[in-house]
C-alpha angles and dihedrals in degrees: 000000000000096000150039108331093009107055087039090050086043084049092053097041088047095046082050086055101247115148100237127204115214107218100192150151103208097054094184086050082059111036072055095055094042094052084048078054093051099046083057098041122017090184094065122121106212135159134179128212133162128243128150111197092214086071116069088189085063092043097055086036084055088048093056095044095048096045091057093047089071096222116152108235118230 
């Protein structure tokens, strides 16, 4: 989600109103991408949180974050 289809794809959801997780492994790429997103649209609920899918450590540690933030997954 911090370049190319996935930032775009972060920028329309957002501008939908959707609360987007970034799932990402460069998390200053994508605090980046989220403030371009702000500027754009204040009322975006963004967050950004990191998670590289060749670690199986950072995907059950994205899982758990993700569980106690209470967001629903769709």
């Amino acid at each position: 989600a911090s370049s190319g289809i996935g930032a775009e794809t972060t920028r329309v959801l957002a501008l939908r109103g959707v609360h987007v997780i970034m799932a990402v492994r460069n998390k200053v790429a994508a605090n980046d991408i989220k403030e371009a997103i702000l500027k754009e649209i204040p009322s975006a609920k963004i967050d950004v949180m990191e998670l590289d899918l060749s670690s199986l450590e950072s995907v059950k540690k994205f899982a758990s974050e993700f569980k106690s933030s209470g967001l629903p997954l769709n």
